[in-house]
C-alpha positions as MATLAB code, in Angstrom:
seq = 'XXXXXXXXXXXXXXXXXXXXXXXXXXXXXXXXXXXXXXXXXXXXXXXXXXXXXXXXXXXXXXXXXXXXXXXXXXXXXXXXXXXXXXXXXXXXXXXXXXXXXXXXXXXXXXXXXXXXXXXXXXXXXXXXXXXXXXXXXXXXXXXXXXXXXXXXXXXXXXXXXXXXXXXXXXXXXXXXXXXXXXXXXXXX';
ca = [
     -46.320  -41.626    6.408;
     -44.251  -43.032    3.689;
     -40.891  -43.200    4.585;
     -37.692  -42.686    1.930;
     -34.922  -45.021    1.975;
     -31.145  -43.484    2.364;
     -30.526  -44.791   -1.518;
     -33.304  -42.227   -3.068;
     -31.645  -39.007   -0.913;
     -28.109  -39.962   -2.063;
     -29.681  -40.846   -5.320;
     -31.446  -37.236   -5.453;
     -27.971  -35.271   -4.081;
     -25.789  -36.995   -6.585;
     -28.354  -36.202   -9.132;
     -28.540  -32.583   -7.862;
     -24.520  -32.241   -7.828;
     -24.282  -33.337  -11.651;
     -26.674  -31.293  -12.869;
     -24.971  -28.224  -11.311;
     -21.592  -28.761  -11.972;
     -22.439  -28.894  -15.530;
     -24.563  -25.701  -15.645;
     -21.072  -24.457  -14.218;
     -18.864  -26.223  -16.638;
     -21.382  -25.109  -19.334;
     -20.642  -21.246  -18.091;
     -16.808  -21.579  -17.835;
     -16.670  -23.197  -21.476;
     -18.533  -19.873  -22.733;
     -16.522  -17.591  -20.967;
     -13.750  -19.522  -22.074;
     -14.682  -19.095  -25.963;
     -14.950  -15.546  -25.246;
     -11.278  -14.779  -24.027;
      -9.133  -15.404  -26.358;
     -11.015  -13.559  -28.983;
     -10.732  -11.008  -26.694;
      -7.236  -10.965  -26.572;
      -6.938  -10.445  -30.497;
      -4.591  -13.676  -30.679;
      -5.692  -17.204  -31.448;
      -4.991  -19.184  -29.033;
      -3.783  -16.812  -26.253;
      -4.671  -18.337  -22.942;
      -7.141  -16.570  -20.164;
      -4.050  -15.642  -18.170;
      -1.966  -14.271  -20.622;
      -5.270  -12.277  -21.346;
      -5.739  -11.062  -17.626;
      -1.799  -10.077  -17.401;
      -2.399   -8.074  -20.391;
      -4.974   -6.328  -19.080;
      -3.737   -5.886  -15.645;
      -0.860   -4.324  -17.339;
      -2.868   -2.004  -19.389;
      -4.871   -0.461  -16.702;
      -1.745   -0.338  -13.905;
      -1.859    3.106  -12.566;
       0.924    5.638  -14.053;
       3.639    6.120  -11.642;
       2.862    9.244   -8.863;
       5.624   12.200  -10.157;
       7.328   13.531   -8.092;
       6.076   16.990   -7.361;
       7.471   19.774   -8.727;
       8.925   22.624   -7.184;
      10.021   20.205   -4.117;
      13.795   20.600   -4.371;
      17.013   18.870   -6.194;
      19.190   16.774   -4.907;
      18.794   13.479   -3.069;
      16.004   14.045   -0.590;
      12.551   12.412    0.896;
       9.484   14.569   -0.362;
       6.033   14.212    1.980;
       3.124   15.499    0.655;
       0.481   16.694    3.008;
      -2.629   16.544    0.565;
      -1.601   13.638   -1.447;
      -0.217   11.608    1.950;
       2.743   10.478   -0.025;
       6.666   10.258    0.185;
       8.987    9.642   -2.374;
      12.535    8.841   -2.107;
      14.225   11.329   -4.534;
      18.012   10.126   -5.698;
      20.860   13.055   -6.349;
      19.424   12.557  -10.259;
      15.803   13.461   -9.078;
      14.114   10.481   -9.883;
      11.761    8.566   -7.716;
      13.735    5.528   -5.918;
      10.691    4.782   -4.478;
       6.966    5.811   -3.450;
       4.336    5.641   -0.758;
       0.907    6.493    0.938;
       1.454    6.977    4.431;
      -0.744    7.642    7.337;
      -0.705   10.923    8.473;
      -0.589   12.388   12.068;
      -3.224   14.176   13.466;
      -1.159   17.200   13.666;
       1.193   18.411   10.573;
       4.829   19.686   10.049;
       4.425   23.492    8.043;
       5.505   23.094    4.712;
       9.488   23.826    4.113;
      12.841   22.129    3.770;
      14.333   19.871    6.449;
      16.940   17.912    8.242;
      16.772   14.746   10.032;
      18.073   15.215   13.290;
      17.312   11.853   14.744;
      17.246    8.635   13.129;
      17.121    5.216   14.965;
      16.330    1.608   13.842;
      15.147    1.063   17.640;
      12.043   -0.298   19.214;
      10.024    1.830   21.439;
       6.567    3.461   21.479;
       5.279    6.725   19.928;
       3.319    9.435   21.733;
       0.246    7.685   20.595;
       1.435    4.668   22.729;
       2.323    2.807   19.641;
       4.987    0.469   19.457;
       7.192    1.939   16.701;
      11.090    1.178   14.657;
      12.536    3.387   12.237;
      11.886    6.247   13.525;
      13.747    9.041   11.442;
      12.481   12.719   12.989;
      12.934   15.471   11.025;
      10.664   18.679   12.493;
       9.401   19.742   15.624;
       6.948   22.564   16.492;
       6.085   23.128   20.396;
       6.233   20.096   21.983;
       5.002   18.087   18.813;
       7.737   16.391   17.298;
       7.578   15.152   13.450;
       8.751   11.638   11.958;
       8.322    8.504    9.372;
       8.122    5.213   11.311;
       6.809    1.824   11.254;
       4.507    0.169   13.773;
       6.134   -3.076   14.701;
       2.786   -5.005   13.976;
       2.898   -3.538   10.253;
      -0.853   -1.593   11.006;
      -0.902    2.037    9.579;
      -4.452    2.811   11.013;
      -5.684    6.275   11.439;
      -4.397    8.140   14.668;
      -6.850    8.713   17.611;
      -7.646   12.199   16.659;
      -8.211   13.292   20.342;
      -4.388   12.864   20.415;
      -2.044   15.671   19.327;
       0.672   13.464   17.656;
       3.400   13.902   14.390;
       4.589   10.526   14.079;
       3.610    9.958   10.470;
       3.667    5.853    9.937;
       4.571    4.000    6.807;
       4.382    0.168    6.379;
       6.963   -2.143    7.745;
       8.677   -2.199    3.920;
       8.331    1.233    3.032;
       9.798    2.145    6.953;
      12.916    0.237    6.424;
      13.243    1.589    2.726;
      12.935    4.947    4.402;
      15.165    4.346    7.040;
      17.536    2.912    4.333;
      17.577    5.878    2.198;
      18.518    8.109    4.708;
      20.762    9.215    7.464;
      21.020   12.241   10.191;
      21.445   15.279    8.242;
      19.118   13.945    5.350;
      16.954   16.708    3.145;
      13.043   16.296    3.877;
      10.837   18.339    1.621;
       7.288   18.794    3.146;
       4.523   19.837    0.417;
       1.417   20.937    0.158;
];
């Protein structure tokens, strides 16, 4: 059996290496060439070309919905499971998906009755902070919070539960915004 000296398989890798990191070079130069004609400016970089396009195809900002009130208030909608933080001008401080509960507050007007920055746990067992509760129906009580570990996953459905859960940012923006007495607007 003929045996192969270490010289020809570093000889053959190298070799190997070369030729595909100029196949790769060859493919970046072409794509390259391509962008800034794209971009309808000589000389316009890839980036500036990528930015540009980001921009272009950025999602509109959500509305807020109509018939949901005036006035400075927090709007939830159920089917679109989304808030917006509504100033006294009615424009959209801010918006957010949120994670619903398994159970839902009946559409109508609101006040927050209890709003706390503490740490403690939901009734899904949760550890939770910002917890600003504005409904309750039964013994199911409704509220935006934040898990402490900044998950929103989807709520054990075998539990009955109305602790509806934002990020960690969008939690303390909510918090932020409001204070006990506070309007919440539930929508369909």
């Amino acid at each position: 059996m003929a045996r192969i000296g270490t010289g020809a398989v570093v000889t053959t890798l190298t070799a190997s290496a070369l030729a595909l990191v100029t196949v790769l070079a060859l493919q970046a130069k072409s794509s390259a060439n391509v962008t800034p004609a794209a971009s309808g400016k000589p000389g316009a970089s890839a980036s500036a070309a990528a930015g540009a396009s980001a921009k272009a195809s950025a999602p509109k900002p959500v509305a807020v919905p109509a018939r949901s009130g005036t006035g400075k208030r927090v709007v939830y909608a159920l089917g679109a499971k989304r808030v917006w933080l509504v100033t006294a001008a009615g424009t959209a401080a801010r918006t957010f998906t949120v994670q619903p509960s398994t159970l839902s507050p009946s559409v109508g007007t609101y006040n927050v009755y209890s709003h706390s920055a503490d740490t403690r746990h939901g009734s899904d067992g949760v550890e939770i902070k910002n917890v600003v509760i504005f409904a309750q129906r039964g013994s199911t009580v409704f509220g935006f919070s934040s898990a402490t570990d900044g998950t929103t996953p989807a709520p054990d459905p075998a539990k009955k539960t109305g602790g509806i859960r934002e990020t960690l940012g969008d939690g303390q923006a909510l918090f932020d915004f409001t204070v006990a007495g506070s309007k919440v607007v539930v929508v369909a």
